[in-house]
py3Dmol code that shows the C-alpha trace and the ligand (Angstrom):
import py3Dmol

protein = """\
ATOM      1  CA  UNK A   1      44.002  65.991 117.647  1.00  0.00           C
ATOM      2  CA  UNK A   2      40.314  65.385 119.366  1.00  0.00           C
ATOM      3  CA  UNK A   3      39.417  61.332 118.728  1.00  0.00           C
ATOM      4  CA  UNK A   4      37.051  60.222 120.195  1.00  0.00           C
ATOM      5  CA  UNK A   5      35.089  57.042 120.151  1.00  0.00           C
ATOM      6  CA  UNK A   6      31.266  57.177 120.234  1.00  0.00           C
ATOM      7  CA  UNK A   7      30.059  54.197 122.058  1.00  0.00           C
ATOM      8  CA  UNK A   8      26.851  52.343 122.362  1.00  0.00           C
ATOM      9  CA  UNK A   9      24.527  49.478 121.148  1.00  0.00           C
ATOM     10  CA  UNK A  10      22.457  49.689 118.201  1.00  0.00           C
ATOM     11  CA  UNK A  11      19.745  53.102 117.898  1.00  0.00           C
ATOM     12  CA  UNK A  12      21.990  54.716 120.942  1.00  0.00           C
ATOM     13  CA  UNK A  13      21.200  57.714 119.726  1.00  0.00           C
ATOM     14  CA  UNK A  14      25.262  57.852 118.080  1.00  0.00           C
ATOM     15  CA  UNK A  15      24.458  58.741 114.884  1.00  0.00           C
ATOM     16  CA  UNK A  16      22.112  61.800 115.764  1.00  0.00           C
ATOM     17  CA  UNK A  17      24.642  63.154 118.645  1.00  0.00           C
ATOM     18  CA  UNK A  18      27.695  62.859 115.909  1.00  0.00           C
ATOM     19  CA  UNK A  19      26.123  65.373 113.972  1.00  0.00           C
ATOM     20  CA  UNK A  20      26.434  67.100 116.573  1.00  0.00           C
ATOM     21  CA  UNK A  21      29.629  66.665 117.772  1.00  0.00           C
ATOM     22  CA  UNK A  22      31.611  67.186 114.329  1.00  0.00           C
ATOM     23  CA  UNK A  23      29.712  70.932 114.199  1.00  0.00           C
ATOM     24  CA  UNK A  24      30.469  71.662 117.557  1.00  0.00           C
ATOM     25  CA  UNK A  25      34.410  70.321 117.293  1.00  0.00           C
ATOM     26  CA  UNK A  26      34.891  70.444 113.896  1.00  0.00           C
ATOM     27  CA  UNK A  27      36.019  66.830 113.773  1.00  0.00           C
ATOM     28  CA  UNK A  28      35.747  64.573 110.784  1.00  0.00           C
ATOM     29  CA  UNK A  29      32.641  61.523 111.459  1.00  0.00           C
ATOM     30  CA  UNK A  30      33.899  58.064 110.307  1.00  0.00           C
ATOM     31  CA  UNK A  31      30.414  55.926 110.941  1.00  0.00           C
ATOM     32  CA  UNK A  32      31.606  52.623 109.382  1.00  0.00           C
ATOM     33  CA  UNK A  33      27.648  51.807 109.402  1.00  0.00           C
ATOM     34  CA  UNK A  34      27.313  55.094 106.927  1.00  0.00           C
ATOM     35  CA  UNK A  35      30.348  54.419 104.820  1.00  0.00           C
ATOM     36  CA  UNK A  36      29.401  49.844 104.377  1.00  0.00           C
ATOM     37  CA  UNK A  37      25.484  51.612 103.345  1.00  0.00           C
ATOM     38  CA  UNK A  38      27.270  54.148 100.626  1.00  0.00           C
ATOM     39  CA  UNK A  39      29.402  50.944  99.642  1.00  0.00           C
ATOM     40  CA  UNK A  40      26.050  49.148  98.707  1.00  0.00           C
ATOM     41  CA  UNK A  41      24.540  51.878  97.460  1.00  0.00           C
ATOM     42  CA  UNK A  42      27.046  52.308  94.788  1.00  0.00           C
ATOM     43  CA  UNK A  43      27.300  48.508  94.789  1.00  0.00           C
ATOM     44  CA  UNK A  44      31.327  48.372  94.683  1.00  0.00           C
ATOM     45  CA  UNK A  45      33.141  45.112  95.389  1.00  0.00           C
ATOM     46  CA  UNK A  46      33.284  45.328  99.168  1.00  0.00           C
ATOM     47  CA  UNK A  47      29.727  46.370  99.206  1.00  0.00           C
ATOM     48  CA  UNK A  48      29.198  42.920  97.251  1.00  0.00           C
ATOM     49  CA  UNK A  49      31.443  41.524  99.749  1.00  0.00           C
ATOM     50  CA  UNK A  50      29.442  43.240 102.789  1.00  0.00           C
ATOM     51  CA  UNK A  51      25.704  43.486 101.916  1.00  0.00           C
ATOM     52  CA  UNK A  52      24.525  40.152 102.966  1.00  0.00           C
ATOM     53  CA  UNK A  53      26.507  40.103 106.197  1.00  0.00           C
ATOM     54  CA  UNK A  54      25.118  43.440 107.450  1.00  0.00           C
ATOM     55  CA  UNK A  55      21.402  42.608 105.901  1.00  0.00           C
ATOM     56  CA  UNK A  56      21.204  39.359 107.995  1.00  0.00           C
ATOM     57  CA  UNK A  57      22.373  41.764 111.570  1.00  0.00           C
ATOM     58  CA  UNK A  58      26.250  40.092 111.833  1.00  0.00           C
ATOM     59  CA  UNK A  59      29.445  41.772 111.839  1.00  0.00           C
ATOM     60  CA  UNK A  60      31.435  42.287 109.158  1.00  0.00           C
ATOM     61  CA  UNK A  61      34.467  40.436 109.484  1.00  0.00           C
ATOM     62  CA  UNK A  62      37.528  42.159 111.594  1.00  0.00           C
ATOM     63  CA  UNK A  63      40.150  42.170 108.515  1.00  0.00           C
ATOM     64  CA  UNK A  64      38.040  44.087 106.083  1.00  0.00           C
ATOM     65  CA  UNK A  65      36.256  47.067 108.839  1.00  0.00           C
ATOM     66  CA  UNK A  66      40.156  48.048 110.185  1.00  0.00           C
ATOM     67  CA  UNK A  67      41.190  47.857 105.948  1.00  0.00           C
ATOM     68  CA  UNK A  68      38.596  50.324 104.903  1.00  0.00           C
ATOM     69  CA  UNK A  69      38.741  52.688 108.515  1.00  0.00           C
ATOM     70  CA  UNK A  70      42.005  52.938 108.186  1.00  0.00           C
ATOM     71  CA  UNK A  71      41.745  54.079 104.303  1.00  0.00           C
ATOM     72  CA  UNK A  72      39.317  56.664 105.737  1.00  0.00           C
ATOM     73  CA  UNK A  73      41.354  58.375 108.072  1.00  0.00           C
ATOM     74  CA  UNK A  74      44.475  58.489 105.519  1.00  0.00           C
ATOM     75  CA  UNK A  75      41.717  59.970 103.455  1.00  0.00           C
ATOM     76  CA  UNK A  76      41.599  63.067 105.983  1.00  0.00           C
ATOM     77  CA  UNK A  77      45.256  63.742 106.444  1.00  0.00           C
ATOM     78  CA  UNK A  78      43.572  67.989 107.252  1.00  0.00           C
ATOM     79  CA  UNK A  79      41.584  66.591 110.348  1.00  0.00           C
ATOM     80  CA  UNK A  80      41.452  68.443 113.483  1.00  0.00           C
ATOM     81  CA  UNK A  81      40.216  64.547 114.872  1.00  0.00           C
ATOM     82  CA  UNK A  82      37.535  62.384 114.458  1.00  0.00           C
ATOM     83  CA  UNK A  83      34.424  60.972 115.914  1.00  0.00           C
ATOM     84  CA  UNK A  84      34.208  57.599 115.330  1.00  0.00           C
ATOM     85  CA  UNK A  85      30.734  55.726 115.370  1.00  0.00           C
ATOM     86  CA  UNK A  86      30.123  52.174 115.278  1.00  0.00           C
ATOM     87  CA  UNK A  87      33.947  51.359 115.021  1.00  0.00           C
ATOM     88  CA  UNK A  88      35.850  49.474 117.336  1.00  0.00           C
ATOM     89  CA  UNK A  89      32.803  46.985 117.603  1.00  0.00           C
ATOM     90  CA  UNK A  90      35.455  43.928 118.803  1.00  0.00           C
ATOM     91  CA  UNK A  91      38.576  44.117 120.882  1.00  0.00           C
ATOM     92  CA  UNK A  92      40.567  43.598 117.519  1.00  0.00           C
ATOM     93  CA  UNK A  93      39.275  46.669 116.405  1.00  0.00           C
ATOM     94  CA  UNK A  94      40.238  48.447 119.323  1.00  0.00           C
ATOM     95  CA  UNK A  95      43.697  47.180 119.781  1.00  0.00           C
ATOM     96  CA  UNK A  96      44.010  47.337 115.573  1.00  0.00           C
ATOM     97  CA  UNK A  97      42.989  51.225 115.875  1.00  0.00           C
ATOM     98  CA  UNK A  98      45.706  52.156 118.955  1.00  0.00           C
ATOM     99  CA  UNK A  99      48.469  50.244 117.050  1.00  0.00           C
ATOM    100  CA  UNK A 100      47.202  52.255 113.995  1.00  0.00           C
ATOM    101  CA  UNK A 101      46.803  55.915 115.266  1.00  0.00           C
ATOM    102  CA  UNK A 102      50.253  55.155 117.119  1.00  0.00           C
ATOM    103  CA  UNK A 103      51.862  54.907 113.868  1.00  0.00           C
ATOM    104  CA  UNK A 104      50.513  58.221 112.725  1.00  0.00           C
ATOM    105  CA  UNK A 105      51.815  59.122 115.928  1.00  0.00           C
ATOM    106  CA  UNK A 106      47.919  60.017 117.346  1.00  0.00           C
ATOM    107  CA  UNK A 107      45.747  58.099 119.917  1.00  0.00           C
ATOM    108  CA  UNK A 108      42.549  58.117 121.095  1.00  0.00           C
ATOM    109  CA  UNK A 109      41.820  60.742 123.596  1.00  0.00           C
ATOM    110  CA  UNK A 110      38.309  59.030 125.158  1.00  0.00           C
ATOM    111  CA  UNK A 111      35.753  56.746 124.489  1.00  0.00           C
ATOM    112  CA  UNK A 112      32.395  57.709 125.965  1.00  0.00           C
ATOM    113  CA  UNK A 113      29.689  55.327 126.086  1.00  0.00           C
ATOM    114  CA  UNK A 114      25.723  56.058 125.870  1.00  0.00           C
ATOM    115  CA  UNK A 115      23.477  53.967 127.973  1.00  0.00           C
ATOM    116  CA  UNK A 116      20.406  52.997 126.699  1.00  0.00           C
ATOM    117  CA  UNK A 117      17.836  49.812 128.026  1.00  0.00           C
ATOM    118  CA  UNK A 118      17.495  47.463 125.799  1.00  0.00           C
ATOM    119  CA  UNK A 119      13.822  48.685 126.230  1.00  0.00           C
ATOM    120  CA  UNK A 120      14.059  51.525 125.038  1.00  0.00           C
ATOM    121  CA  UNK A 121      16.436  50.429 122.095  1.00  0.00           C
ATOM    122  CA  UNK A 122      13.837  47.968 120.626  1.00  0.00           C
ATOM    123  CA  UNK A 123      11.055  50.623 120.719  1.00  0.00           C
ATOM    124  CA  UNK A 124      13.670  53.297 118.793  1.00  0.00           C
ATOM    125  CA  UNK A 125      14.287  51.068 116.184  1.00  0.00           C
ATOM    126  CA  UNK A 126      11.095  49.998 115.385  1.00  0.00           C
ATOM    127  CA  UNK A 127      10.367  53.788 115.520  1.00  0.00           C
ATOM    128  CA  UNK A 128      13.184  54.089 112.954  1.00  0.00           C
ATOM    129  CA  UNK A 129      12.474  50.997 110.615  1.00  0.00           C
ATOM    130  CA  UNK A 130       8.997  53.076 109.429  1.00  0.00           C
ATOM    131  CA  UNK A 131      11.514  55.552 108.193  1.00  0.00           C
ATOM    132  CA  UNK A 132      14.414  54.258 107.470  1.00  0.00           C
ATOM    133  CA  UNK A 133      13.606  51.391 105.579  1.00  0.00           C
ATOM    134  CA  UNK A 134      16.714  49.645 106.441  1.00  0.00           C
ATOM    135  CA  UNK A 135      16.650  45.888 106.330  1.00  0.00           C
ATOM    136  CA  UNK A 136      18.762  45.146 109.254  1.00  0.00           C
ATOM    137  CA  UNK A 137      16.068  47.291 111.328  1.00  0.00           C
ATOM    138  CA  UNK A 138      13.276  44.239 110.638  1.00  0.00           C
ATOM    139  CA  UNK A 139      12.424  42.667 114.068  1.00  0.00           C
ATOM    140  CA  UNK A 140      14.419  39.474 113.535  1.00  0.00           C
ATOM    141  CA  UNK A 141      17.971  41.179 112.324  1.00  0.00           C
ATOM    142  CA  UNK A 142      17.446  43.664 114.964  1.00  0.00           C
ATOM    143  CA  UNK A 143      17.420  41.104 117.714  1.00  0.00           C
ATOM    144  CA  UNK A 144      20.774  39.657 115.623  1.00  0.00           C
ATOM    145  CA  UNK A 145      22.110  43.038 116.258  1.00  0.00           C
ATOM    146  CA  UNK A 146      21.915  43.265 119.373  1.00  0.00           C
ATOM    147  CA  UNK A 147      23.217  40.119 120.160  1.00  0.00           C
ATOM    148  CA  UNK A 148      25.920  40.918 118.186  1.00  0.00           C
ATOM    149  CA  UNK A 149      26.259  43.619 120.577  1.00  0.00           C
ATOM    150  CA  UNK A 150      26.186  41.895 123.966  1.00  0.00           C
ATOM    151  CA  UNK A 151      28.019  39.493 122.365  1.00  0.00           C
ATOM    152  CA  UNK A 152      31.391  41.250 120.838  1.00  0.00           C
ATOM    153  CA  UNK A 153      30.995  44.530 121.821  1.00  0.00           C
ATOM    154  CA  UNK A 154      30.288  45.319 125.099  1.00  0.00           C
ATOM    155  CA  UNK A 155      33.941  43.540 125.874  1.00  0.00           C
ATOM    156  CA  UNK A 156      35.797  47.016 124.157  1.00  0.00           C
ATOM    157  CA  UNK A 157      34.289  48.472 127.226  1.00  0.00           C
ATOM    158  CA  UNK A 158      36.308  47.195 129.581  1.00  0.00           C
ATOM    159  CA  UNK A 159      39.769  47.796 127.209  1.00  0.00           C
ATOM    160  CA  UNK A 160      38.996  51.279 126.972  1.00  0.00           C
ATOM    161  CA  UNK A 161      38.340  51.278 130.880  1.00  0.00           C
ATOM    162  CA  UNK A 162      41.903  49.447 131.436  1.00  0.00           C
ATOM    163  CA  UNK A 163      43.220  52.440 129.759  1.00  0.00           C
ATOM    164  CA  UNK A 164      41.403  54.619 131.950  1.00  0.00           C
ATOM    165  CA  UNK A 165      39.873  56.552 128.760  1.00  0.00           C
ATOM    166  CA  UNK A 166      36.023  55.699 129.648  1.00  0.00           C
ATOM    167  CA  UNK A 167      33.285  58.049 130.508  1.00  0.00           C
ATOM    168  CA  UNK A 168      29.537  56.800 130.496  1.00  0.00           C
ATOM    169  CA  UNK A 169      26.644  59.090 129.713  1.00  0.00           C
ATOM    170  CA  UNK A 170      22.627  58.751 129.796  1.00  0.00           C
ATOM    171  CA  UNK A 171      21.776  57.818 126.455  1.00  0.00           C
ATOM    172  CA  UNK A 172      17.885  58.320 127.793  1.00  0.00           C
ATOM    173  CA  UNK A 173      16.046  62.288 127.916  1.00  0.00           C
ATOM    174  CA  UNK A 174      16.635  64.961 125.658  1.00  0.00           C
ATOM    175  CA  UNK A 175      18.873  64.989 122.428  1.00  0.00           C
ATOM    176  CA  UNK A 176      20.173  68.296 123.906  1.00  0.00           C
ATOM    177  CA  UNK A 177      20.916  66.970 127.063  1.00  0.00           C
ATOM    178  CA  UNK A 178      22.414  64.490 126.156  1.00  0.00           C
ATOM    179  CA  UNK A 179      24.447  66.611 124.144  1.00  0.00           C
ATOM    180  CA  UNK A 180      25.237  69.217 127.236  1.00  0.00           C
ATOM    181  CA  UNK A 181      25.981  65.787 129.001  1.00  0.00           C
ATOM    182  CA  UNK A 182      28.819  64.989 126.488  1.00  0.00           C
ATOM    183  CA  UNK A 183      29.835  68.279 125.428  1.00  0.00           C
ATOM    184  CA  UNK A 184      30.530  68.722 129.205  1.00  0.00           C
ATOM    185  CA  UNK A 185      33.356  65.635 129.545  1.00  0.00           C
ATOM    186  CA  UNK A 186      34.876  66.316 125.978  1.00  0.00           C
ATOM    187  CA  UNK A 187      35.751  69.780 127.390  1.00  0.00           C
ATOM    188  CA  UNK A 188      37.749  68.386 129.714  1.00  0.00           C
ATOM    189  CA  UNK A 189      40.025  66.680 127.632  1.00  0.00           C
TER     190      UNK A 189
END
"""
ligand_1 = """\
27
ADP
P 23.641 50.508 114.260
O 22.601 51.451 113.803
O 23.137 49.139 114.549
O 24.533 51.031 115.325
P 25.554 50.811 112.102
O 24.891 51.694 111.148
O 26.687 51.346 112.916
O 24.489 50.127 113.027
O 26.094 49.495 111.358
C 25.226 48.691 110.578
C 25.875 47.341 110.296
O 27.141 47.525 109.629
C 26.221 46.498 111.535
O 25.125 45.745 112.012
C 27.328 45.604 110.968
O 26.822 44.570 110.149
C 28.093 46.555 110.059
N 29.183 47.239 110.785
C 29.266 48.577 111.048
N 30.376 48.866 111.738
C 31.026 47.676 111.926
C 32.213 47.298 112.589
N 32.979 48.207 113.211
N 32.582 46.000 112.567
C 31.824 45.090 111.958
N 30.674 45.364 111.328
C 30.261 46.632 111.308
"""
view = py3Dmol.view(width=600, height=400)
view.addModel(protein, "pdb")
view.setStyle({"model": 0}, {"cartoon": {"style": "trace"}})
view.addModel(ligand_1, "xyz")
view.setStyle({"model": 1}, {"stick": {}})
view.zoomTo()
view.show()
């Protein structure tokens, strides 16, 4: 199997170069982002449980993102791998997933990680809010976000690193460069 983590902060760019990805590899996308929103949507108990967490820019607590990944990739026992996107977002997550994919007897075979100014992420998201209509993207829940993500998340970087599985790519220029830029260390795996 091909898993790979998809790494960055908040309007990285993962969601657009997943697409991507899953055409190019034929890998199943688990964007825990995606799959909370469809939750709401359809207003089910854990989107109950969720909606005001992720509307005010925090993280949804550890215990109930590994419960409902996990579900997910039992869900796709066919999969030739999977990208995943926005998941781990904590060390727990991280170590949660390896102890997890080791008992499927899987692992992950690299993490790599877009870089993007914080710059450059404000002015994407704001770009994004005028379509998106999102409520996290509002200026205020945005900056949460972020935070969130210097806060918690940057520190899976360094795991993944330890484990020598890290690869770091411009998250700045063209979509398809980007894409060549990725396409060009996943082939070496
Ligand atoms: P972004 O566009 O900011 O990368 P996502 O669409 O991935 O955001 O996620 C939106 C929100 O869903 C997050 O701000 C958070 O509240 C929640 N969320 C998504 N993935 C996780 C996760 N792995 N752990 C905790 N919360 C998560």
């Amino acid at each position: 199997m091909l898993n790979l983590v998809l790494f960055g902060p908040p309007g990285a760019g993962k969601g657009t170069q997943s697409e991507k990805l899953i055409e190019r590899y034929q890998l199943v996308h688990i964007s825990t982002g995606d799959i909370f929103r469809a939750h709401i949507k359809d207003q089910t108990e854990l989107g109950k449980q969720v909606s005001q967490i992720i509307a005010n820019g925090n993280l949804v607590p550890d215990s109930i993102t590994i419960a409902m990944l996990e579900e997910e990739i039992k869900k796709n026992p066919q999969a030739k791998g999977f990208i995943f996107d926005g998941f781990p977002r904590t060390v727990a997550q991280a170590e949660s997933l390896d102890v997890f994919l080791q008992s499927i007897g899987e692992q992950i075979t690299g993490v790599v990680a877009l870089d993007v100014t914080e710059e450059e992420l404000k002015q994407r998201i704001a770009k994004r809010q005028e379509l998106s209509g999102r409520a996290d993207d509002a200026a205020d829940k945005l900056t949460k976000r972020i935070e969130e993500y210097f806060n918690k998340t940057v520190h899976v970087l360094p795991y993944y690193e330890g484990q020598g599985k890290l690869s770091k790519v411009n998250g700045i220029g063209e979509i398809e460069t980007i894409f060549d830029d990725l396409t060009a260390i996943i082939d070496k795996y």
